[in-house]
C-alpha positions in Angstrom: -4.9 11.9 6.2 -7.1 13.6 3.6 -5.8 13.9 -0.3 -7.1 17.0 -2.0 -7.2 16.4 -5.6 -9.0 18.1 -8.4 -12.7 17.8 -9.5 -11.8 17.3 -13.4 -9.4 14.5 -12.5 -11.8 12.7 -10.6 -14.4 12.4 -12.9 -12.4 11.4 -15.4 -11.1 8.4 -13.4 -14.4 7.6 -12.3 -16.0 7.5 -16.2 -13.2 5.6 -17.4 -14.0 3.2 -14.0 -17.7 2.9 -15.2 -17.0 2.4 -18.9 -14.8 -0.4 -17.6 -17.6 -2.1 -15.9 -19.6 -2.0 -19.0 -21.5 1.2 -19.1 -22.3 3.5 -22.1 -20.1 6.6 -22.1 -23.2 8.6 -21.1 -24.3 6.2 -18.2 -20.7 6.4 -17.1 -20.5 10.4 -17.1 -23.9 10.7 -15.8 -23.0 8.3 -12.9 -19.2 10.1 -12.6 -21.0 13.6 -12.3 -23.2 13.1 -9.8 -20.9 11.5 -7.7 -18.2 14.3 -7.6 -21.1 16.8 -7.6 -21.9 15.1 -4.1 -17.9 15.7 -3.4 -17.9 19.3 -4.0 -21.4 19.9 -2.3 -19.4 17.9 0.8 -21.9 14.9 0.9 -18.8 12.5 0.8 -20.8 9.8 2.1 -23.0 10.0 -1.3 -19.6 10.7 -3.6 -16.8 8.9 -4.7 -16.3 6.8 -2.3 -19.3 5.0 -3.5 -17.6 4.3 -7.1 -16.1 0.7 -5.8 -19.1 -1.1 -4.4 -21.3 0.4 -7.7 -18.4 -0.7 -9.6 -18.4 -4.4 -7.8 -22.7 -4.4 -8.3 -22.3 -3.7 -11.8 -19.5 -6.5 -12.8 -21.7 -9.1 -10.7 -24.5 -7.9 -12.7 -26.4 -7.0 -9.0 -26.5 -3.3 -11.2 -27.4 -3.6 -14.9 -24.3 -1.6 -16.9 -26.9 -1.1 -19.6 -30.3 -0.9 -18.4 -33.1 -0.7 -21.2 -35.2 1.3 -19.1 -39.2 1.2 -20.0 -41.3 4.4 -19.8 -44.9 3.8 -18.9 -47.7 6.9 -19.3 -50.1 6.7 -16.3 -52.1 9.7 -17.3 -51.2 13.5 -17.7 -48.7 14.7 -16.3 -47.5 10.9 -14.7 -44.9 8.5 -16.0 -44.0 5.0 -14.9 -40.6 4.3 -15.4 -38.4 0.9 -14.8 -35.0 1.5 -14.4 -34.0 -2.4 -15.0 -31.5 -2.0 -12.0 -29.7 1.1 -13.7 -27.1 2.6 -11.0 -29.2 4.7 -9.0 -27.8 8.3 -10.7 -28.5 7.4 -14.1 -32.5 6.8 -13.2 -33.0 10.0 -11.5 -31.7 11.6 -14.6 -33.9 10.0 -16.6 -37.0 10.6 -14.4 -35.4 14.5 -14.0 -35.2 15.1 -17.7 -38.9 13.4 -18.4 -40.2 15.9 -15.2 -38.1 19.1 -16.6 -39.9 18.8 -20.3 -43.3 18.2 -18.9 -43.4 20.4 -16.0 -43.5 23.5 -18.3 -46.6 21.9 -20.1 -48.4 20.0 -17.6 -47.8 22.8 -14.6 -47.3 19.4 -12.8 -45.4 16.1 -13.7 -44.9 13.1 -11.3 -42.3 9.9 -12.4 -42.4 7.0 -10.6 -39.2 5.0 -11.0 -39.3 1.1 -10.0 -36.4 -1.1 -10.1 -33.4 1.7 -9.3 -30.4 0.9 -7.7 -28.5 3.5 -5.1 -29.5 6.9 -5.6 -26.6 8.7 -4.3 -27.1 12.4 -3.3 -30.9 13.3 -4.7 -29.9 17.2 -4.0 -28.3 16.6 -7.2 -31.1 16.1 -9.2 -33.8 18.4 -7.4 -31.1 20.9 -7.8 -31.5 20.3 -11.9 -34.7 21.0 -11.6 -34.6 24.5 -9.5 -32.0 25.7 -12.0 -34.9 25.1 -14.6 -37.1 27.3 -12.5 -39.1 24.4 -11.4 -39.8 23.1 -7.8 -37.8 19.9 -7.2 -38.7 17.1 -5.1 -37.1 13.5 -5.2 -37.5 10.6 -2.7 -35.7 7.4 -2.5 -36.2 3.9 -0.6 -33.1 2.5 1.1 -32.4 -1.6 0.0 -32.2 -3.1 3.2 -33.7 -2.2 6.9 -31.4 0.0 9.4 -33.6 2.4 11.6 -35.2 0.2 14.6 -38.5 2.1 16.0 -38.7 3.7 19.3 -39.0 1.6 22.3 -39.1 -1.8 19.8 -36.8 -4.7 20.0 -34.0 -2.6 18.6 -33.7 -4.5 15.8 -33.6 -2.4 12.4 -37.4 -2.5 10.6 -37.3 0.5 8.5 -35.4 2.3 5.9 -33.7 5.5 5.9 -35.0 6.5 2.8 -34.2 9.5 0.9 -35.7 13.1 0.6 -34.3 16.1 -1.5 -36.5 19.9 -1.8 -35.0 22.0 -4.1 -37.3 26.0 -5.0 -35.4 28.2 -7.5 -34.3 31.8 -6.1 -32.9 35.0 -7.6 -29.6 33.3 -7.8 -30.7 30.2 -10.4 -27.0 28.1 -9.6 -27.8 28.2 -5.5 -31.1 27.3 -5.0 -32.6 26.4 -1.9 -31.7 23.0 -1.2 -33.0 20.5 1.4 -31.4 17.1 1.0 -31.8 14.4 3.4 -31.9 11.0 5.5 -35.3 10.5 6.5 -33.5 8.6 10.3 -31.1 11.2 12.1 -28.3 10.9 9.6 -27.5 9.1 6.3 -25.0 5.9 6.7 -22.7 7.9 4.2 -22.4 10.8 7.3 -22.1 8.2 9.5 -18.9 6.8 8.1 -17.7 10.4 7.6 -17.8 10.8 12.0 -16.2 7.6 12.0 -13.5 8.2 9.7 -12.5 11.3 11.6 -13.1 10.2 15.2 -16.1 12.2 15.9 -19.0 10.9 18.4 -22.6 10.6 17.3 -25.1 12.6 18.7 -26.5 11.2 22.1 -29.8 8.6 21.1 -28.3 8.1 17.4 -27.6 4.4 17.4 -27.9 1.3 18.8 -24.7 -1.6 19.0 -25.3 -4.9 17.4 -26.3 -6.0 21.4 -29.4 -3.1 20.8 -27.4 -1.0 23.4 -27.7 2.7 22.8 -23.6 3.8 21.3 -22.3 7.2 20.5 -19.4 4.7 18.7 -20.0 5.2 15.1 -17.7 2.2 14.4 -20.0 -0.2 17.1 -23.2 1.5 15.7 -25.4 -1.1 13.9 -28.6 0.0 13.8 -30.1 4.2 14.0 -32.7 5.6 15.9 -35.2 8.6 15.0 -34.5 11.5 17.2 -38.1 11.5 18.5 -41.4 10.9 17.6 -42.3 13.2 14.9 -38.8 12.1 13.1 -40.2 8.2 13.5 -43.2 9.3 12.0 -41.1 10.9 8.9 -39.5 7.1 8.6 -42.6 5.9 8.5 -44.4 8.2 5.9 -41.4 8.3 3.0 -41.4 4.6 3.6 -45.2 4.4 2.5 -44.8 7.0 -0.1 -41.9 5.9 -2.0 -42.3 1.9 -1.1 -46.3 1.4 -2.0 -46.2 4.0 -4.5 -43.9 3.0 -6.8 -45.4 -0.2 -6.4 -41.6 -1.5 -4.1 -41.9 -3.1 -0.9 -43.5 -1.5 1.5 -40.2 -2.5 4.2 -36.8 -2.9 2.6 -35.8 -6.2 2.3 -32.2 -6.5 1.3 -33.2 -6.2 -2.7 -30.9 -3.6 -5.1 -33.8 -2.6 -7.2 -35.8 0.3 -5.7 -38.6 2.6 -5.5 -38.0 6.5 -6.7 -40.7 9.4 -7.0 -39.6 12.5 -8.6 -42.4 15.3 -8.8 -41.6 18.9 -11.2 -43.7 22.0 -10.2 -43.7 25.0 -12.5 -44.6 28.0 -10.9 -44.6 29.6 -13.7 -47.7 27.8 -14.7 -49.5 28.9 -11.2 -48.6 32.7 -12.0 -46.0 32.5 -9.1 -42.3 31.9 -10.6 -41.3 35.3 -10.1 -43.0 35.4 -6.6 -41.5 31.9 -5.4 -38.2 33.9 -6.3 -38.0 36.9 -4.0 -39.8 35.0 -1.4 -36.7 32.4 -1.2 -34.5 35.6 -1.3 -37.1 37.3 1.1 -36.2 34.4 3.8 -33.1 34.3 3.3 -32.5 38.0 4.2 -34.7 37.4 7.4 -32.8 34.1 8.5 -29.6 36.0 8.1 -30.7 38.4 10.2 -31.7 36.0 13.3 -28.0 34.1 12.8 -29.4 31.4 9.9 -29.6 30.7 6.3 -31.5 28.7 4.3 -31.0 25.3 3.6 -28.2 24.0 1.2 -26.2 27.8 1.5 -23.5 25.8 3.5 -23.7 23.1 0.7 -22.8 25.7 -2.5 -20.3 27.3 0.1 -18.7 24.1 0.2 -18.8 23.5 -3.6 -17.5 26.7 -4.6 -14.2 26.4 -2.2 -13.8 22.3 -3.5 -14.5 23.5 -7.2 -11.5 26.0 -6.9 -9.1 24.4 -4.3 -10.2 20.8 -4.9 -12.1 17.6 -3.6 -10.8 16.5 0.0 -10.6 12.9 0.1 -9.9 10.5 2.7 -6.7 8.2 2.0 -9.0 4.8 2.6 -11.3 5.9 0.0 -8.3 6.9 -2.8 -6.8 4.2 -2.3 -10.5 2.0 -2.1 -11.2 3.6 -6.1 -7.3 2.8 -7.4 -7.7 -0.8 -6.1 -11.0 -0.3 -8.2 -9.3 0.2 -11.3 -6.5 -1.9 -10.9 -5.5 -3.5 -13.8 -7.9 -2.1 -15.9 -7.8 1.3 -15.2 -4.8 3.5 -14.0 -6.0 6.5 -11.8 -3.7 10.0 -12.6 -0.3 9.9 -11.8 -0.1 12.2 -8.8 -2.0 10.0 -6.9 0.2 7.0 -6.3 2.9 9.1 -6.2 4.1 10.3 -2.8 4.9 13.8 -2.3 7.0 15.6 0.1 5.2 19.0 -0.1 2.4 19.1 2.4 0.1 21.9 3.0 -0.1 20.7 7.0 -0.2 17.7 9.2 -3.5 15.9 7.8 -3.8 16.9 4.1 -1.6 16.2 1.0 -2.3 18.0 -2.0 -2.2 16.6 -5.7 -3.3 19.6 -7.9 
């Protein structure tokens, strides 16, 4: 059964969470609001249901609560930033609000971010920038290896790291939006499938055995869907891993590599020209049955912002336990009600 319940409640509950493992009010909202941004945008895997095991990280001290993060100029127009094992949200706002005040000068600003723990949804940040009129572009290592290479041992090698693409259009709140796993689906979407019974695509996954599955629960390890996908595993490995100066293969570790570049193409003489092309594309895609990447995505965020955040009884009940005793989540959400809107979702607005 899915819970709908609303955006505003949920980020409360999940800053008091944080401040409860230690965080500073603004780590905690920062954290809180990209999390429930991922909600609305329907990246559940990247949302909420993330808040216990950041929660766990951060009271083992696996994830620093206050970070005293170090900023490094490596030039114009670069910045070297170590995130001392800051949740993963809070560094890419730090690196997103360094690129968004230089970008405008520079034309062109590039943060490298070492020692960052889970990113979450990097849409969110990329999106930041677009909004700003800049060109977004974030990528993210994974901590430990899941994608095994194809026709290997089928044992997991690689990461499935991270990429988000964000270019303003005419609208500046819906920009176009790329964000995704570099393997053939994030672990996050993978839990989603399982969570509501659904197969995975055909080549996905192997088992624990290294025995090709279209189980999501018996999947252990994912495969690229082809050669040119391997190939994209391969690359955002290398560019996020040895450029930030990470491990070149994930090796289990929390902190992280990040790489957040800013584009102005304002500064190129092309801000107003990036603009109607995006909305020049879009009109063509429509007309051939497509749209551009991330419409579906702010179609999605603009029903859940209205009608609420849909989420899976495991994971409500995974953030109370969370809390509990520290932190009491809203009433309406431990309370049982009898009016349901159909068989597989309660509402608590």
């Amino acid at each position: 059964m899915a819970i709908t319940v609303r955006p505003e409640e949920l980020t409360d509950y999940l800053i008091r969470l944080y401040l409860a493992a230690g965080m500073t009010r603004r780590g905690a909202r920062t954290v809180a609001a990209a999390q429930v941004e991922a909600d609305l945008r329907g990246v559940a895997g990247h949302g909420s249901r993330l808040a216990p095991g950041y929660v766990a990280k951060l009271r083992s001290g696996r994830l620093t609560a206050r970070p005293k993060m170090i900023r490094r100029p490596a030039g114009a127009g670069c910045l070297v930033l170590n995130a001392d094992r800051a949740p993963g949200p809070l560094a890419v706002e730090h690196a997103v609000s360094f690129a968004a005040t230089g970008a405008p000068r520079q034309g062109v600003v590039l943060v490298i971010v070492r020692n960052a723990g889970h990113a979450g949804a990097l849409g969110v940040g990329a999106a930041q920038l677009a909004r700003r009129g800049l060109v977004g572009v974030l990528a993210a290592q994974t901590s430990g290896p899941s994608v095994a290479v194809l026709g290997g041992p089928g044992t997991a090698l690689l990461g499935n790291s991270a990429l988000a693409v964000a270019l303003p259009g005419t609208d500046p709140q819906r920009p176009a939006l790329l964000d995704m796993a570099a393997g053939p689906m994030s672990w996050g979407r993978l839990h989603e499938h399982a969570r509501t019974g659904r197969q995975l695509p055909e080549g996905c996954a192997l088992d624990q055995s290294g025995q090709p599955t279209r189980d999501p629960g018996r999947a252990a390890v994912l495969l690229p869907s082809g050669e040119r996908a391997q190939a994209l595993v391969i690359v955002l490995e290398l560019l996020v891993g040895a450029l930030t100066g990470s491990p070149a293969l994930p090796c289990g570790d929390d902190g992280r590599g990040l790489l957040c570049l800013a584009i102005d193409p304002a500064r190129l003489g092309t801000g107003g020209q990036l603009a109607g092309a995006v909305a020049e594309v879009a009109l063509a895609l429509s007309e051939h049955g497509a749209r551009l990447p991330g419409e579906r995505a702010w179609a999605h965020h603009d029903h859940a912002a209205t009608q609420g955040v849909s989420l899976a009884e495991p994971d409500l009940a995974a953030l109370i336990a969370a809390g509990d005793p520290h932190v009491h989540p809203p009433r309406a959400w431990t309370t049982r009600q009898d009016d349901r809107t159909d068989n597989s979702s309660e509402v608590l607005l």
